[in-house]
LUMFIMAR-485659 format. One record per residue: x, y, z of N, C-alpha, C in turn; residue number from 1; residue in three letters. Coordinates in nm, 2 decimals. Example, Ala and Ser with C-alpha at 12.3 -4.5 7.8 and 13.67 -1.06 7.14 Angstrom:
REM LUMFIMAR-485659
+--------+--------+--------+--------+--------+--------+--------+--------+--------+-----+------+
:   n_px :   n_py :   n_pz :  ca_px :  ca_py :  ca_pz :   c_px :   c_py :   c_pz : seq : type :
+--------+--------+--------+--------+--------+--------+--------+--------+--------+-----+------+
:   1.32 :  -0.57 :   0.78 :   1.23 :  -0.45 :   0.78 :   1.32 :  -0.33 :   0.78 :   1 :  ALA :
:   1.28 :  -0.22 :   0.71 :   1.37 :  -0.11 :   0.71 :   1.29 :   0.00 :   0.79 :   2 :  SER :
+--------+--------+--------+--------+--------+--------+--------+--------+--------+-----+------+
REM end
This chain:
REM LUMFIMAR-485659
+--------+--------+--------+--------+--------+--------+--------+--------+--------+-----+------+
:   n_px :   n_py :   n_pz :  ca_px :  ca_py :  ca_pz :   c_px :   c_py :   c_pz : seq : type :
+--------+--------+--------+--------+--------+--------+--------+--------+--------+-----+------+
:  -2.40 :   1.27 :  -5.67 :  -2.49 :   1.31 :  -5.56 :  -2.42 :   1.27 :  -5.43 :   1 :  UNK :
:  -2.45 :   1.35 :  -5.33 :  -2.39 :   1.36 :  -5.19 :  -2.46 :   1.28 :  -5.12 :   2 :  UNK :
:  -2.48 :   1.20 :  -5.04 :  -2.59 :   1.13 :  -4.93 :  -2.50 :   1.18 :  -4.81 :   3 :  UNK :
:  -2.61 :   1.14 :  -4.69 :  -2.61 :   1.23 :  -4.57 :  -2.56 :   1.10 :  -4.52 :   4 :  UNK :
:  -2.46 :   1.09 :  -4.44 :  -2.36 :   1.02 :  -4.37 :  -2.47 :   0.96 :  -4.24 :   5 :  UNK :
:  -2.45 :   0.88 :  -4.23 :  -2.50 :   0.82 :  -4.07 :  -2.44 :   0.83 :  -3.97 :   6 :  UNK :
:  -2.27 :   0.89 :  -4.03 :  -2.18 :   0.86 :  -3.90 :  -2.18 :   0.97 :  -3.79 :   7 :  UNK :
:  -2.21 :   0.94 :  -3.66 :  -2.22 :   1.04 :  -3.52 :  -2.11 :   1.14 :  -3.49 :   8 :  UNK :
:  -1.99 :   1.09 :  -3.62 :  -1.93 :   1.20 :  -3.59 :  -1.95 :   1.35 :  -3.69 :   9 :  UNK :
:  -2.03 :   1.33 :  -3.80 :  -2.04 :   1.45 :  -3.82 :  -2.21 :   1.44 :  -3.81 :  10 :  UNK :
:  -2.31 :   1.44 :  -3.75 :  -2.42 :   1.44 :  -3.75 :  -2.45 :   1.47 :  -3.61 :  11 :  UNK :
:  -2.51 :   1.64 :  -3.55 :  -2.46 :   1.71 :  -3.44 :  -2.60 :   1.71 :  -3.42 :  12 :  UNK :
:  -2.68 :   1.68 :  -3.46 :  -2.83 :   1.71 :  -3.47 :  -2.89 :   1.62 :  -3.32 :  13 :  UNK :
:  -2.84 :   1.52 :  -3.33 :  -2.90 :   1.40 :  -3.26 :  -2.78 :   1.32 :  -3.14 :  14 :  UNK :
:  -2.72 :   1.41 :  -3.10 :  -2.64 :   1.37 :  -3.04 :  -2.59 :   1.37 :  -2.89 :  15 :  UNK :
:  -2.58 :   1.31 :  -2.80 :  -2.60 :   1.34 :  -2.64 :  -2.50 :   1.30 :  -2.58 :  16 :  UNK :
:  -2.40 :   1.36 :  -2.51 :  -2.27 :   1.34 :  -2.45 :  -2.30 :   1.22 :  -2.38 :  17 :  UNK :
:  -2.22 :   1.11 :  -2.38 :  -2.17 :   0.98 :  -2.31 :  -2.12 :   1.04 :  -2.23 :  18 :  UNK :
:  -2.22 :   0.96 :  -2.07 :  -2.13 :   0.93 :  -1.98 :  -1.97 :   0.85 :  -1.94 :  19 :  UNK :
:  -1.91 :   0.90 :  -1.89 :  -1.75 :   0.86 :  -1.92 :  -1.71 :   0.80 :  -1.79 :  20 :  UNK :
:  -1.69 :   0.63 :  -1.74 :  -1.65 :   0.68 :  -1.61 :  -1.53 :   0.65 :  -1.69 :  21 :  UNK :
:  -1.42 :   0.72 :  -1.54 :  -1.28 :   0.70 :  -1.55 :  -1.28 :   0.62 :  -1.49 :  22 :  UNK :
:  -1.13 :   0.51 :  -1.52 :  -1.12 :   0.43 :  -1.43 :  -0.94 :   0.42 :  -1.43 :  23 :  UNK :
:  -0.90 :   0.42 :  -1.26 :  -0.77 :   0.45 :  -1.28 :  -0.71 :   0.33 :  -1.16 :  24 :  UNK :
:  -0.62 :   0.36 :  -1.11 :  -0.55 :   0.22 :  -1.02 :  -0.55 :   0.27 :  -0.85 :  25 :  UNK :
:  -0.61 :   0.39 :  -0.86 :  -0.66 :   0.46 :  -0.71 :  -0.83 :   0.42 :  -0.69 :  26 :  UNK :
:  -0.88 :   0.38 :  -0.81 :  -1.03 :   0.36 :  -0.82 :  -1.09 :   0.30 :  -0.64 :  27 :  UNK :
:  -1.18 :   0.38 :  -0.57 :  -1.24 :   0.32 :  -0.46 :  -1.09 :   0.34 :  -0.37 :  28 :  UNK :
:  -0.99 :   0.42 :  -0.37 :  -0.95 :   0.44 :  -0.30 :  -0.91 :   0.57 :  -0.24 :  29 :  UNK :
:  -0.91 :   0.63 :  -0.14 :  -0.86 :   0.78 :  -0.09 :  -0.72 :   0.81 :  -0.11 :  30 :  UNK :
:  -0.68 :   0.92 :  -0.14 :  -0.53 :   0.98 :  -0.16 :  -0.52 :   1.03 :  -0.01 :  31 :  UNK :
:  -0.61 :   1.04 :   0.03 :  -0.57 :   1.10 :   0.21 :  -0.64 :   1.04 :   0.25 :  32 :  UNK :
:  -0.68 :   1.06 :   0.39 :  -0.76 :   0.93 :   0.51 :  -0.87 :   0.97 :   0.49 :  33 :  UNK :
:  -0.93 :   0.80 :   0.49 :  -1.07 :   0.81 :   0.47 :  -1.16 :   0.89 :   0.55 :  34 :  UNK :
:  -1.25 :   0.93 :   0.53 :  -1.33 :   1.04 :   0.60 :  -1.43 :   0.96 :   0.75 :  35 :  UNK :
:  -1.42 :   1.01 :   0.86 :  -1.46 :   0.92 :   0.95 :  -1.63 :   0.97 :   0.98 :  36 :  UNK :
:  -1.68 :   0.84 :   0.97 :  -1.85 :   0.87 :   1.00 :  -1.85 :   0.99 :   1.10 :  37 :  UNK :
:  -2.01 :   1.06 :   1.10 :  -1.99 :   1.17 :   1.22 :  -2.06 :   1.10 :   1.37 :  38 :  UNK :
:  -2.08 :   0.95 :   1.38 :  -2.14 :   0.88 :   1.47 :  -1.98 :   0.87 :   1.49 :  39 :  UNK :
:  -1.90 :   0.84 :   1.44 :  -1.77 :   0.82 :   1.54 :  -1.73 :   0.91 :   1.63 :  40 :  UNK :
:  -1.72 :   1.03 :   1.55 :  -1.67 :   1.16 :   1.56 :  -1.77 :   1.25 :   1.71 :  41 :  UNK :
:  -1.89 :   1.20 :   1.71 :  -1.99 :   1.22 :   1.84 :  -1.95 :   1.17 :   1.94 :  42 :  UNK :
:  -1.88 :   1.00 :   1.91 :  -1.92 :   0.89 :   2.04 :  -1.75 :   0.97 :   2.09 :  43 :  UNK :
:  -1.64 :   0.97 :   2.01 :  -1.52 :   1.01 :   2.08 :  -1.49 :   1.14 :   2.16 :  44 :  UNK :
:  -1.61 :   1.27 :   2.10 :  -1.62 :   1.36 :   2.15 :  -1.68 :   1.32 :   2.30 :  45 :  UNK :
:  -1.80 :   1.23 :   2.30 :  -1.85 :   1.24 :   2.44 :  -1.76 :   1.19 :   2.55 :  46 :  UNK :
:  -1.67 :   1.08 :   2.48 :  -1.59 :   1.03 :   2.58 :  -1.52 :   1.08 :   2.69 :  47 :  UNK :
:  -1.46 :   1.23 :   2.54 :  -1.33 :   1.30 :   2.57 :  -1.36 :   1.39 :   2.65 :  48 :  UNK :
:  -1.50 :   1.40 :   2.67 :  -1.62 :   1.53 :   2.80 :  -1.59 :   1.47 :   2.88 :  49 :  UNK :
:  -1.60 :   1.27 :   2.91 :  -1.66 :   1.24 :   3.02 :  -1.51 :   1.17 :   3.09 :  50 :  UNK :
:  -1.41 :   1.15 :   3.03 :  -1.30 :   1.10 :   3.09 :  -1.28 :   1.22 :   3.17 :  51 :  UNK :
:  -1.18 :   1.13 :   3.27 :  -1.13 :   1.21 :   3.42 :  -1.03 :   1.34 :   3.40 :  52 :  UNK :
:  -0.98 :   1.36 :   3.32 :  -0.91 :   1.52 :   3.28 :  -0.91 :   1.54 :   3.17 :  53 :  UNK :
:  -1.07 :   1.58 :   3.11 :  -1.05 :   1.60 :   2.99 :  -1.00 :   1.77 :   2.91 :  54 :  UNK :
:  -0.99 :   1.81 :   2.80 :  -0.90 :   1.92 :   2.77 :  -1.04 :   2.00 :   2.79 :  55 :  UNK :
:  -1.18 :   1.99 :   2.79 :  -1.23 :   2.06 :   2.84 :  -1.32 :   2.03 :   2.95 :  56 :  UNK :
:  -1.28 :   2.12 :   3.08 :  -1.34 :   2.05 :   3.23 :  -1.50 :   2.10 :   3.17 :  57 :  UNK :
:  -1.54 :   1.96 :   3.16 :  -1.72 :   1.94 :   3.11 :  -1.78 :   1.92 :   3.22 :  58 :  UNK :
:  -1.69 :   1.90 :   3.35 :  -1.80 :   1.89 :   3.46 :  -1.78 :   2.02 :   3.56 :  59 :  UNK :
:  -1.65 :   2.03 :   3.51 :  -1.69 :   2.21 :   3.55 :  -1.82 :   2.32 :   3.49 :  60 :  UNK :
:  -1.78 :   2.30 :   3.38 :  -1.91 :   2.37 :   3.32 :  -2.06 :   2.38 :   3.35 :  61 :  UNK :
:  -2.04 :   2.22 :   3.33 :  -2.18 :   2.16 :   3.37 :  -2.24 :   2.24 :   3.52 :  62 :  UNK :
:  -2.13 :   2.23 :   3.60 :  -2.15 :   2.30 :   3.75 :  -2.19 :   2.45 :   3.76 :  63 :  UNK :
:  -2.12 :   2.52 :   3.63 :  -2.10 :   2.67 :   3.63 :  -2.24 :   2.68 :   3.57 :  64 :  UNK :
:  -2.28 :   2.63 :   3.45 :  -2.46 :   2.63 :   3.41 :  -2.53 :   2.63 :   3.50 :  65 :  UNK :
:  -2.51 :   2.53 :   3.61 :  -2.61 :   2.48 :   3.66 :  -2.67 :   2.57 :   3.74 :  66 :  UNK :
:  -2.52 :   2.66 :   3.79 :  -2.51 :   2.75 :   3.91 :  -2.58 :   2.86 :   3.84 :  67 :  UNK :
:  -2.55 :   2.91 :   3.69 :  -2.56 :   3.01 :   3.65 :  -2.76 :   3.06 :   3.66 :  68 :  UNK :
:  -2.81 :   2.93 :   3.59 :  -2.98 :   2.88 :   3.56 :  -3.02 :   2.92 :   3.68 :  69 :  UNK :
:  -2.96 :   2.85 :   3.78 :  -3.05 :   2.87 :   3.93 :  -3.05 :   2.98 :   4.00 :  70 :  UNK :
:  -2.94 :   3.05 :   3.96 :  -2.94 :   3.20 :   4.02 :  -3.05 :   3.29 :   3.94 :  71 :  UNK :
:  -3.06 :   3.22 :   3.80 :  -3.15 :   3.33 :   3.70 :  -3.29 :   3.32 :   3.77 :  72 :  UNK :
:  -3.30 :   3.15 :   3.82 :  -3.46 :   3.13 :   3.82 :  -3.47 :   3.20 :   3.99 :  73 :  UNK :
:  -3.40 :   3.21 :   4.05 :  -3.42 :   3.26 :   4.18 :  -3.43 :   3.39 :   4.21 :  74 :  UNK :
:  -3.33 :   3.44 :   4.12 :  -3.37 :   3.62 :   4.07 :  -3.51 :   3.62 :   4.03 :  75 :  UNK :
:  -3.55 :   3.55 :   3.93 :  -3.69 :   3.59 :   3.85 :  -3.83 :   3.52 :   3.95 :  76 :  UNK :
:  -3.80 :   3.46 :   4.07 :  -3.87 :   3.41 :   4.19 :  -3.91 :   3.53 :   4.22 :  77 :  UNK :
:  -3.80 :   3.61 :   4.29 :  -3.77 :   3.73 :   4.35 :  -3.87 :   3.85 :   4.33 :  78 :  UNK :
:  -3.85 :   3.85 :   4.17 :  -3.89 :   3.97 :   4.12 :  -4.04 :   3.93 :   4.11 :  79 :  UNK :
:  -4.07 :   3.83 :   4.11 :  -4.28 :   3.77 :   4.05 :  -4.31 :   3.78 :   4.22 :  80 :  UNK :
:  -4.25 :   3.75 :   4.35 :  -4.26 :   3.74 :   4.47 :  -4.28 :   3.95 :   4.51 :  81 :  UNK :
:  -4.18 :   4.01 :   4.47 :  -4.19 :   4.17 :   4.47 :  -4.30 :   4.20 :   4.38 :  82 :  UNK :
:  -4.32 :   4.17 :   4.28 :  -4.42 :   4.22 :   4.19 :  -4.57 :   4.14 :   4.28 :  83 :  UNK :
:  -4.58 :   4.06 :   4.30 :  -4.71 :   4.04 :   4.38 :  -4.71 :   4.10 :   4.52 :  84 :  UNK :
:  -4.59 :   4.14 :   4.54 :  -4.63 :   4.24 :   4.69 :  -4.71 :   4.37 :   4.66 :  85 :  UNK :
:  -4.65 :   4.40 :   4.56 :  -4.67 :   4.57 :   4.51 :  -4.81 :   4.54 :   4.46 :  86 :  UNK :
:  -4.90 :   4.41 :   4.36 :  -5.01 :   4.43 :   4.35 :  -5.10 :   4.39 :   4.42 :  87 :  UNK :
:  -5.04 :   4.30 :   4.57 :  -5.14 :   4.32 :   4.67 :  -5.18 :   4.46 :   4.74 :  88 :  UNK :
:  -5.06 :   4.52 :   4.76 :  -5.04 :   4.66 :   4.83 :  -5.18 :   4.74 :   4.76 :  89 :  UNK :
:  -5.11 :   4.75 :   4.65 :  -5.20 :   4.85 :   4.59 :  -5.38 :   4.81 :   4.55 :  90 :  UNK :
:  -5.39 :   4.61 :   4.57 :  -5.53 :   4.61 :   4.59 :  -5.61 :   4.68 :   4.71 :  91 :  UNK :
:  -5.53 :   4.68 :   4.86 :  -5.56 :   4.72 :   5.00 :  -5.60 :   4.85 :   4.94 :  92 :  UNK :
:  -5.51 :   4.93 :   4.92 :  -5.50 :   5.05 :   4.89 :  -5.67 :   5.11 :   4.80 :  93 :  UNK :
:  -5.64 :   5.02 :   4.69 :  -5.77 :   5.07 :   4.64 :  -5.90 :   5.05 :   4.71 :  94 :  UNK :
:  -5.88 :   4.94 :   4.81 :  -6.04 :   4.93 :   4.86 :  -5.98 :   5.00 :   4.98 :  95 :  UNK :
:  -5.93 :   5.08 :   5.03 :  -5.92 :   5.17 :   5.15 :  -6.01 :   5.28 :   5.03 :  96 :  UNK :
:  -5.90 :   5.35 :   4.98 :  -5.99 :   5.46 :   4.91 :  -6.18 :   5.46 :   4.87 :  97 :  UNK :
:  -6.17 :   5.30 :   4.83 :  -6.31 :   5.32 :   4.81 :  -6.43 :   5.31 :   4.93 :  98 :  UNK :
:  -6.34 :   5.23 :   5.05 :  -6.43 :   5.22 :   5.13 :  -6.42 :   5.42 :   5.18 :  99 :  UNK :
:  -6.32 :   5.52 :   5.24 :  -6.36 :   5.62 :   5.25 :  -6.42 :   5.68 :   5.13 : 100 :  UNK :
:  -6.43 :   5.66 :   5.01 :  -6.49 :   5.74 :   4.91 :  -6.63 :   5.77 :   4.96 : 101 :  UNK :
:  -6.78 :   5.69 :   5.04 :  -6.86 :   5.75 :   5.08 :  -6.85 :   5.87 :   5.19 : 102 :  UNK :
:  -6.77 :   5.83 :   5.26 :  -6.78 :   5.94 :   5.41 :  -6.73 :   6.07 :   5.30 : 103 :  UNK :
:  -6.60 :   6.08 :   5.23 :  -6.60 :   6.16 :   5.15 :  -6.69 :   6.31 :   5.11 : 104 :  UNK :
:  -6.78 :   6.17 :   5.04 :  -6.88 :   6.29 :   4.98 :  -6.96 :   6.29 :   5.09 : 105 :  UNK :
:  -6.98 :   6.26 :   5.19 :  -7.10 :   6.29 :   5.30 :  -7.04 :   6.40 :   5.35 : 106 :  UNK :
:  -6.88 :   6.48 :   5.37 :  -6.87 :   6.57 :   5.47 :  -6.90 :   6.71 :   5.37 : 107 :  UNK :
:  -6.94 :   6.80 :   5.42 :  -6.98 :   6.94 :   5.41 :  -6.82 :   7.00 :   5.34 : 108 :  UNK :
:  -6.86 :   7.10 :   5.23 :  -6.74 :   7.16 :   5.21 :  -6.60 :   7.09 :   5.10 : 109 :  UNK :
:  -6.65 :   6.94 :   5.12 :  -6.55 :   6.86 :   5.00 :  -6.58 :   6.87 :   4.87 : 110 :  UNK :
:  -6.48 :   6.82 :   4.77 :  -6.49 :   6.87 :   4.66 :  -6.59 :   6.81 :   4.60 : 111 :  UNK :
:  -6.60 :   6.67 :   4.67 :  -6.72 :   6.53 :   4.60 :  -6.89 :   6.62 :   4.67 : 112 :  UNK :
:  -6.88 :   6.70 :   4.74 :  -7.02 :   6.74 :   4.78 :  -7.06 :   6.84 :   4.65 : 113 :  UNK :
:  -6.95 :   6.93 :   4.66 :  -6.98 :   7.06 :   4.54 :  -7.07 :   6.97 :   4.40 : 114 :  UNK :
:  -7.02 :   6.89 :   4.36 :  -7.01 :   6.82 :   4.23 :  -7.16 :   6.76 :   4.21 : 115 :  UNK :
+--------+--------+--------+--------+--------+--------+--------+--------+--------+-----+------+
REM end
């Protein structure tokens, strides 16, 4: 008679891959440079904005934005300052019309009398 082995290596039924670490003589160490926080990589960038000739003029920019915004907001002053001309205009306008609209229909021969 045959009995059923206990051994894990032939007994596939019950069986769950082992975690494996490796462990080698680089363990906890980088093969190229360690990777640098991105708080480093922020604070050096801002520096490199704010030093006196940096590769990119940041206070140029800053200037050319600034210029750019204020021209937009003064154009769109412009245009809210035109656009309330034109809807005052045309309030006058309408109360001219309405104020003649009686004399209108009072004269003999207009279209508002026929009607």
């Amino acid at each position: 008679m045959e009995t059923k082995s206990n051994n894990s290596c032939t007994d596939h039924t019950n069986t769950k891959p082992r975690l494996v670490e490796r462990r080698t003589g680089l363990r906890g160490q980088h093969i190229g440079a360690a990777p640098v926080p991105d708080r480093t990589i922020r604070k050096h960038t801002e520096d490199a904005l704010n030093e006196r000739h940096p590769e990119i003029p940041y206070v140029k920019f800053e200037a050319g934005l600034h210029d750019l915004v204020c021209s937009l907001m003064e154009r769109q002053d412009r245009m809210n300052e035109e656009l309330l001309l034109r809807m005052v205009d045309l309030q006058y306008r309408m109360d001219d019309i309405e104020a003649d609209l009686p004399l209108m229909k009072e004269k003999p021969g207009s279209a508002g009398a026929r009607s």
